[in-house]
C-alpha positions in Angstrom: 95.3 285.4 31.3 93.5 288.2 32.3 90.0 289.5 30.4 91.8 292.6 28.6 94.5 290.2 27.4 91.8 287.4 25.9 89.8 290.1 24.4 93.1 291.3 22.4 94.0 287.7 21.2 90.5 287.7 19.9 90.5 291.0 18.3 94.3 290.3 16.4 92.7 287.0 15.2 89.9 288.8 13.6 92.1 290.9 12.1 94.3 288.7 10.9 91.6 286.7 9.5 90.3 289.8 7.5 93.6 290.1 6.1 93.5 286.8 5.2 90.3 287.2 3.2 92.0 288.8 0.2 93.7 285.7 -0.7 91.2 283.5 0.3 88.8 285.2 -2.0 92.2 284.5 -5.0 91.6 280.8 -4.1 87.9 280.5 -4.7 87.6 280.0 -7.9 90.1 277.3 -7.8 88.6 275.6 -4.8 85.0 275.8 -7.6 86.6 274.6 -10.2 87.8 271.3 -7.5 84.2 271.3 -6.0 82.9 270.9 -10.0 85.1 268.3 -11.0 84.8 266.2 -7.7 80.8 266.5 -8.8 81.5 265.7 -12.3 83.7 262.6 -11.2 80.9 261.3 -8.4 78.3 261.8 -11.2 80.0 259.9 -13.4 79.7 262.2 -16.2 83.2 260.8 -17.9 81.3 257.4 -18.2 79.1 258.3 -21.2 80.4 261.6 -22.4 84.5 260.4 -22.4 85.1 259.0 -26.2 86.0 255.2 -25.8 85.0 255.1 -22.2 81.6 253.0 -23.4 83.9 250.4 -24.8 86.2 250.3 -21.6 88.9 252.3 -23.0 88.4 256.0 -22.2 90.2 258.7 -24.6 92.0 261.0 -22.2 92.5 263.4 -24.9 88.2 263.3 -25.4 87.6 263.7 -21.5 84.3 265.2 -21.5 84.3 265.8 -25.3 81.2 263.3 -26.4 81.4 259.6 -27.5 81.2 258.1 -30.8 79.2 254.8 -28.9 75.3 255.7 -28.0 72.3 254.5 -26.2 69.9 252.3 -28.7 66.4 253.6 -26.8 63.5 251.7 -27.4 60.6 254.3 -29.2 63.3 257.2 -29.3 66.0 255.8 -31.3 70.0 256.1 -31.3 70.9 259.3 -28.7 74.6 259.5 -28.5 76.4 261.5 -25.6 77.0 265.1 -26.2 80.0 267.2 -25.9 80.5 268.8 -22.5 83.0 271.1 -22.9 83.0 274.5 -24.4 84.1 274.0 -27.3 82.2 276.9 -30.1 81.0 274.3 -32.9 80.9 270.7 -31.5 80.1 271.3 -27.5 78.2 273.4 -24.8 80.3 277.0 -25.7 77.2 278.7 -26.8 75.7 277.6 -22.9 75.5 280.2 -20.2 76.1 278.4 -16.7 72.3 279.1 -16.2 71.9 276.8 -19.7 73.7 274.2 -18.4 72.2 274.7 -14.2 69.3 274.3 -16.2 69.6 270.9 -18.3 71.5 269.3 -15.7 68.4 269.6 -13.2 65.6 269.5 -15.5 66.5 267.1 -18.9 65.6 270.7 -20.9 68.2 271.7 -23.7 68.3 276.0 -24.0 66.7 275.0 -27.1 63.6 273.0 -25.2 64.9 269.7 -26.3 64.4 266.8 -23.4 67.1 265.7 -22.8 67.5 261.4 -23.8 66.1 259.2 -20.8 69.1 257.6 -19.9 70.3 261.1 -18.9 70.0 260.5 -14.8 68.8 264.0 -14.6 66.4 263.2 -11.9 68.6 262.7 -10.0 70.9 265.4 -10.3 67.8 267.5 -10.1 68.6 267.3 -6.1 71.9 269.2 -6.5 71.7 272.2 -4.2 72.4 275.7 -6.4 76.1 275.7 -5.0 76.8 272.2 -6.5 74.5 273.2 -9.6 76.3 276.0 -10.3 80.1 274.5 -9.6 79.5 271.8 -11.7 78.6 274.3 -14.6 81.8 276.9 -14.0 83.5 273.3 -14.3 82.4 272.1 -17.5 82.7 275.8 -18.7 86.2 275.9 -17.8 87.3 272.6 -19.4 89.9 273.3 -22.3 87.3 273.0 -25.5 87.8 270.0 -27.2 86.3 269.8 -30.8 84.7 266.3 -30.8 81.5 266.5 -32.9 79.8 263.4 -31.7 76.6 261.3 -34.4 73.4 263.1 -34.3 70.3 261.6 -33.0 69.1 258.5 -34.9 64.9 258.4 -34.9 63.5 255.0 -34.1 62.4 254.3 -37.3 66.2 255.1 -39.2 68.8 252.8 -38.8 71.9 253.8 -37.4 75.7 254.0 -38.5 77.5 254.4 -35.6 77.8 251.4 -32.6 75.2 252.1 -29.9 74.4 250.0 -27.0 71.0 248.5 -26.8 68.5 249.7 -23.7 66.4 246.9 -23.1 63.2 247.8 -21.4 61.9 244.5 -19.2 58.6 243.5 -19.9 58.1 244.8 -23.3 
């Protein structure tokens, strides 16, 4: 092949690779929303915030949508998972993606609440702003699911809804 002829093959595959970028740019989105839920489904955000997946029996209809079963914290109280999806009244449809970016990373609420300690948030604080952000269009994107979940129960009240007891060694 001589140099003239290699030089065209490279110059139609960059052309056809610009072509290409049209529909590539359709599927982004998509290939988000994937990279979110893969990131949801590693983090393992269905095990606390999937109603009935605390007692072994996840509600496929409440995927994401807040359980009904919380965390018994010792000096905090009851906390019971929140709604994730973005549903208006019960869940996170008043969250920008920054709200959400935000909380996920740093245990804050957009309205300065710290999030509960069994949150793994420190942990997810290492998400680079790609993963951060996918996760967020993900959650954002779920089909809103109106699930309003037991509001916190202080230490010192006594709770009406099942909780699981955190047991803190040494104490």
């Amino acid at each position: 092949m001589t140099h003239l002829a290699s030089r065209g093959l490279r110059a139609a595959a960059m052309i056809a690779s610009l072509a290409a970028a049209p529909a590539l740019a359709q599927q982004a989105p998509a290939d988000r929303d994937a990279r979110g839920e893969y990131l949801a489904r590693i983090m393992d955000c269905g095990g606390c915030h999937t109603g009935g997946a605390l007692a072994g029996q996840p509600d496929p209809r409440l995927h994401l949508a807040g359980s009904q079963i919380g965390f018994g914290i010792p000096e905090v109280g009851v906390v019971y998972p929140p709604n994730l999806t973005p549903d208006p009244e019960t869940g996170l449809g008043a969250w920008s993606e920054a709200d959400i970016v935000r909380a996920v990373r740093t245990g804050v609420r957009p309205d300065g609440r710290v999030l509960a300690p069994v949150m793994p948030w420190h942990s997810y604080a290492a998400l680079n702003d790609a993963d951060a952000r996918a996760l967020a269009r993900y959650l954002r994107n779920l089909p809103p699911v109106r699930n309003a979940t037991p509001h916190i129960v202080g230490a010192s009240e006594t709770p009406t809804m099942p909780y699981l007891t955190v047991v803190v060694p040494g104490r």
